[in-house]
C-alpha positions in Angstrom: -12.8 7.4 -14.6 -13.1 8.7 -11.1 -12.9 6.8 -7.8 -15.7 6.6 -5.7 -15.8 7.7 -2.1 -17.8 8.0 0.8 -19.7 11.6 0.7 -17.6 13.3 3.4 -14.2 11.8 3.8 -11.7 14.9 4.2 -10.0 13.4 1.1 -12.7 14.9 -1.4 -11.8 18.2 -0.9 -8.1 17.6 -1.1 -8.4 15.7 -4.5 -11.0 17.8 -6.1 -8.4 20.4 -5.3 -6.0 18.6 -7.7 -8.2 17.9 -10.4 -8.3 14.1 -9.4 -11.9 12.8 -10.7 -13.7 11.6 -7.3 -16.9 10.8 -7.4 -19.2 10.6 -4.4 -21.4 7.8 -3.2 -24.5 9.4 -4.0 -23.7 9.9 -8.1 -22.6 6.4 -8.2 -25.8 4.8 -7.3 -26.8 6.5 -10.7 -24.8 5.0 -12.6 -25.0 1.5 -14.5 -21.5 0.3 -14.4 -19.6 -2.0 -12.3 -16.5 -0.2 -10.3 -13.7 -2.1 -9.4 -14.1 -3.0 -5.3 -11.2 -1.8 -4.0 -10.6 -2.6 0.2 -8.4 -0.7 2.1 -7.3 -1.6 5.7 -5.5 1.2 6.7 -2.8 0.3 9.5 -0.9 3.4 9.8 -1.7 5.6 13.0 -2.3 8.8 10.9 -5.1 7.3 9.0 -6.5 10.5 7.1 -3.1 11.1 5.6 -2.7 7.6 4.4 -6.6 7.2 2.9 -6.0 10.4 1.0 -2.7 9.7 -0.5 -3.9 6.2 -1.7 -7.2 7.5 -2.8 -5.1 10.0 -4.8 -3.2 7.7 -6.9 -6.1 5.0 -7.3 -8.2 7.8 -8.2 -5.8 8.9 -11.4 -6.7 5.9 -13.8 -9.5 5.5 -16.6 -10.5 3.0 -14.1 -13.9 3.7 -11.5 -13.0 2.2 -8.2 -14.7 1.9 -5.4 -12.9 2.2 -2.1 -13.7 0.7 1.1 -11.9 1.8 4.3 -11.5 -0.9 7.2 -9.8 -0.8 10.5 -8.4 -3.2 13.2 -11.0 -3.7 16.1 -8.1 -5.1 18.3 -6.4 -1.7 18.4 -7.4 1.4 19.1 -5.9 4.3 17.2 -5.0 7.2 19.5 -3.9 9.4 16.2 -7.4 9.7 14.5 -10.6 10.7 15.7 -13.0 7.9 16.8 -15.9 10.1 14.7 -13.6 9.7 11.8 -13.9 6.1 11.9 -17.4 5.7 13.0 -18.5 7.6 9.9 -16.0 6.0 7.1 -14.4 2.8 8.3 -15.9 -0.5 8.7 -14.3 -3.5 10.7 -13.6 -6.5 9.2 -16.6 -8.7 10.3 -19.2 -5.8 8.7 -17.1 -7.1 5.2 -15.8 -10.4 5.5 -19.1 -12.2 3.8 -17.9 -9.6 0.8 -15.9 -10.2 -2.3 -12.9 -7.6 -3.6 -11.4 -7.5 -6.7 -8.5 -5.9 -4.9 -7.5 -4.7 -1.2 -4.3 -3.2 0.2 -2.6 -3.6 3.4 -0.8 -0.3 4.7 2.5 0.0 6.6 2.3 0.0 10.4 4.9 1.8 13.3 5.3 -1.9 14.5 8.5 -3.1 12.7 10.6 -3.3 15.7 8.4 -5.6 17.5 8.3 -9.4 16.4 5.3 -9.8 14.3 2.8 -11.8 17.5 3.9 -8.7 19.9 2.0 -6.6 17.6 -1.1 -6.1 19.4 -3.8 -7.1 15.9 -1.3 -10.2 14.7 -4.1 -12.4 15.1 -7.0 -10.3 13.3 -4.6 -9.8 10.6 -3.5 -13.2 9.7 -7.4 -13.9 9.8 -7.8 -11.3 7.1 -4.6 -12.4 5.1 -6.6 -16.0 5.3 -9.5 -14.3 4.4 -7.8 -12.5 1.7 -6.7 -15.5 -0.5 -10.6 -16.5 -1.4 -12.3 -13.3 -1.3 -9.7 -11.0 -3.3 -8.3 -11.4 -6.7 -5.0 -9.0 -5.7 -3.9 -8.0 -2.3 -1.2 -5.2 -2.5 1.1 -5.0 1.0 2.8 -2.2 1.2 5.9 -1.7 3.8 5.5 -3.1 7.2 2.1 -4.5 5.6 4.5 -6.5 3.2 7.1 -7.8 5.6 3.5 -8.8 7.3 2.5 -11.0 3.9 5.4 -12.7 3.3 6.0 -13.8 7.1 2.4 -15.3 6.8 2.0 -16.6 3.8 5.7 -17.5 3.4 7.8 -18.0 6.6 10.0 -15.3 5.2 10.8 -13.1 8.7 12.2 -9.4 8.7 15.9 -8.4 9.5 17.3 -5.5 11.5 19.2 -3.2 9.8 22.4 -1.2 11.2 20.7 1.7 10.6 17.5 3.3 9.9 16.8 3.6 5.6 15.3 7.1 5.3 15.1 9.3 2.1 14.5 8.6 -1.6 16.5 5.6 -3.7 17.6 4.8 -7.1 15.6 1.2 -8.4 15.7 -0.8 -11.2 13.4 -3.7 -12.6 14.7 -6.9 -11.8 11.9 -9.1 -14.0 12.1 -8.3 -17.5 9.0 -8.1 -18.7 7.3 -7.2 -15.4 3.8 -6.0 -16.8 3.8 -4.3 -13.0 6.1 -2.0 -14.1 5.3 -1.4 -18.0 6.7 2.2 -18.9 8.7 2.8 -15.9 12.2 4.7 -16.8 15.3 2.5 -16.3 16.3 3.8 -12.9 13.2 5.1 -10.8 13.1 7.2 -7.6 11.1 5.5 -4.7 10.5 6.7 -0.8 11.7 4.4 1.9 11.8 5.3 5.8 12.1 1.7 7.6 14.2 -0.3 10.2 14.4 -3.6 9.0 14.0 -5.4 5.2 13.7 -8.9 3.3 16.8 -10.8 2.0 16.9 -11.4 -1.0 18.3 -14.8 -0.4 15.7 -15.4 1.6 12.3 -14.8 -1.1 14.8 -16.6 -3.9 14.5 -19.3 -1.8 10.7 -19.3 -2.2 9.3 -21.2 -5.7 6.6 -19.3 -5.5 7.7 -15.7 -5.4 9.9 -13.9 -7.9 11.7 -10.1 -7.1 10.6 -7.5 -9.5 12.6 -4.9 -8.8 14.6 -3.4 -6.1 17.4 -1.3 -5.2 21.4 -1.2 -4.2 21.1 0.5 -1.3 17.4 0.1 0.1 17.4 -3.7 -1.0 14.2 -5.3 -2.3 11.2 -3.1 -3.5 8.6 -5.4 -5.0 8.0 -8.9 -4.9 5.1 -10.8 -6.4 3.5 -14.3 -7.1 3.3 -15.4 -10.5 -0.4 -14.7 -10.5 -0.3 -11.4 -9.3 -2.6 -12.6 -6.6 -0.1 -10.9 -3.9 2.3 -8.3 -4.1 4.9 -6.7 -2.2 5.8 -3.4 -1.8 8.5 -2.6 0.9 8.7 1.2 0.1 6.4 3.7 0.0 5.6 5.3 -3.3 2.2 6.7 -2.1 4.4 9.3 0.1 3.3 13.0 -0.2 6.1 15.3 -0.7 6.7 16.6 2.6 5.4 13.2 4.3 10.0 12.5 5.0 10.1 16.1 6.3 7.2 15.7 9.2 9.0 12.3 9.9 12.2 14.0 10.6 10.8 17.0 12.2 8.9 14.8 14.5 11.9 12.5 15.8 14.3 15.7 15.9 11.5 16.9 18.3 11.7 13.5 20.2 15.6 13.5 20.9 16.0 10.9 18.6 18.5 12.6 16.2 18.1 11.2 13.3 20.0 11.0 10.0 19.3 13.6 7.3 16.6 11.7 4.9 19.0 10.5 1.2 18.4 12.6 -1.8 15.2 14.2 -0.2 16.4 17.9 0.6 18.4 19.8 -1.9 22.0 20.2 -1.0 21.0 17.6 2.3 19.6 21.1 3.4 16.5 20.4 5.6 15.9 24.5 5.6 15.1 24.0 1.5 11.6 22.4 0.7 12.2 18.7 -0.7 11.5 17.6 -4.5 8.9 15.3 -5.6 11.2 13.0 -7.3 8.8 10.1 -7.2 5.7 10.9 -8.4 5.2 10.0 -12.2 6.3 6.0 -11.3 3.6 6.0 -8.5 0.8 6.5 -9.9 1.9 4.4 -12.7 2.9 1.8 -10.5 -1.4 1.8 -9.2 -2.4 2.4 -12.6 -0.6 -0.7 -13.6 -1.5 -2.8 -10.6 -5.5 -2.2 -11.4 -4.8 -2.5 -15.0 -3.3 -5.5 -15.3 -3.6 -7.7 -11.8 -7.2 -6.3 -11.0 -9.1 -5.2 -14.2 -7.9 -7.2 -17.0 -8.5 -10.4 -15.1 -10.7 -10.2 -11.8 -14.0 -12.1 -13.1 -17.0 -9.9 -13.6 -18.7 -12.3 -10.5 -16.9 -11.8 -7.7 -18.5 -14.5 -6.1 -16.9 -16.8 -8.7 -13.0 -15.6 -6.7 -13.6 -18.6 -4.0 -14.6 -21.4 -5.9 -11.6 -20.2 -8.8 -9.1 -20.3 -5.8 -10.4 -23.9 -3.9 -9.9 -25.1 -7.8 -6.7 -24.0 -7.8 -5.5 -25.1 -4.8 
């Protein structure tokens, strides 16, 4: 099934170029099916790259989704055109009255700064609220994770001695994590961060349990029983070359920074990287609409606030 998107967001081309099944708004008003409501608030400063790597691997299920692109109003992006997000992104007071039966939270350049220095803390912990009666699963990604479990859970970041960069070995943690159903025994995953969870830290937590992670780049995913969040610290939705432009560009800065792990062959940044990672994500999306949005989001999505004020 395809995923639907707005008529003209530069993503169409790109998918329909890989034979990813997109269909546009106008077809979908034809049709007599329900899609999944997917919202996206996109964080990260190059949003078109972002939108079209997520749209990519939401788009590769039997599932038909419907994505919704939001932005922050309390921060202007300098790295995508304001006629960009006129035509295709909403704010969050033109969707709050709305119901999802899934959103994500994207990764954000801000993981130096203690989470209130980020300029859109506040507007962000009002979504987060917002989050747990009007979506059935959030999915954090990265900074956007770190984010989740600071609000939700108290649990802050930690500085690392150096900057993770490059492309790690993982392993599931939970057996019988329906999250990762199929996935080999060791999995390749992108990471390019500063900072990182304990684990001590989230094992502290009742309410949380680790999934899976990894012995050098730590904790990768981390959910609540329910499956109503989940926490991604990694970033499986990377393009192949997205590592290389991130070296490239801080080389060009003077910042001199380490070759990415496992990215180029030989450690060769000359040699065009392998896409080591690519099977597990899209199963990793497949299996997160399958199972945590899907098979258990109820048909009424009006019916998400008063199941989550009984539950409370």
């Amino acid at each position: 099934m395809p995923i639907m998107i707005p008529n003209e967001l530069p993503a169409v081309k790109t998918l329909n170029q890989e034979n990813i099944f997109v269909i546009t708004e106008t077809r979908a008003l034809t049709q007599d099916i329900r899609p999944l409501k997917i919202l996206l608030l996109n964080l990260m400063p190059t949003k078109i790259a972002t939108e079209t790597q997520l749209s990519r691997l939401l788009g590769n299920t039997p599932l038909q989704v419907e994505l919704e692109l939001i932005h922050t109003t309390s921060h202007e992006s300098k790295n995508t055109p304001r006629s960009h997000l006129l035509s295709f992104y909403k704010t969050f007071e033109d969707v709050s009255a709305n119901y999802y039966d899934g959103m994500i939270i994207t990764g954000a350049p801000v993981e130096l700064m203690p989470f209130e220095e980020v300029e859109y803390w506040q507007e962000l912990c009002e979504i987060m609220e917002w989050s747990k009666t009007h979506v059935h699963s959030t999915f954090h990604i990265c900074w956007g994770a770190q984010a989740g479990l600071y609000y939700h859970y108290g649990i802050q970041k930690k500085l690392l001695p150096k900057k993770i960069s490059g492309i790690y070995p993982h392993q599931v943690d939970h057996a019988g994590s329906i999250l990762f159903r199929g996935f080999d025994d060791v999995f390749m995953v992108p990471h390019s961060r500063n900072t990182t969870v304990d684990r001590a830290d989230v094992e502290k937590e009742p309410a949380l349990k680790i999934l899976a992670s990894s012995p050098v780049a730590g904790l990768y995913a981390i959910s609540t029983d329910s499956g109503r969040q989940i926490f991604i610290t990694g970033h499986s939705e990377y393009d192949a070359d997205t590592l290389h432009r991130e070296y490239t560009r801080d080389l060009a800065a003077g910042i001199n920074p380490e070759i990415p792990e496992n990215y180029y062959p030989n450690d060769d940044p000359s040699l065009a990287p392998r896409m080591t990672w690519r099977a597990h994500a899209h199963l990793l999306y497949a299996n997160w609409l399958n199972y945590f949005v899907y098979q258990s989001t109820p048909y009424d999505l009006a019916e998400l606030e008063k199941q989550t004020r009984r539950n409370a």
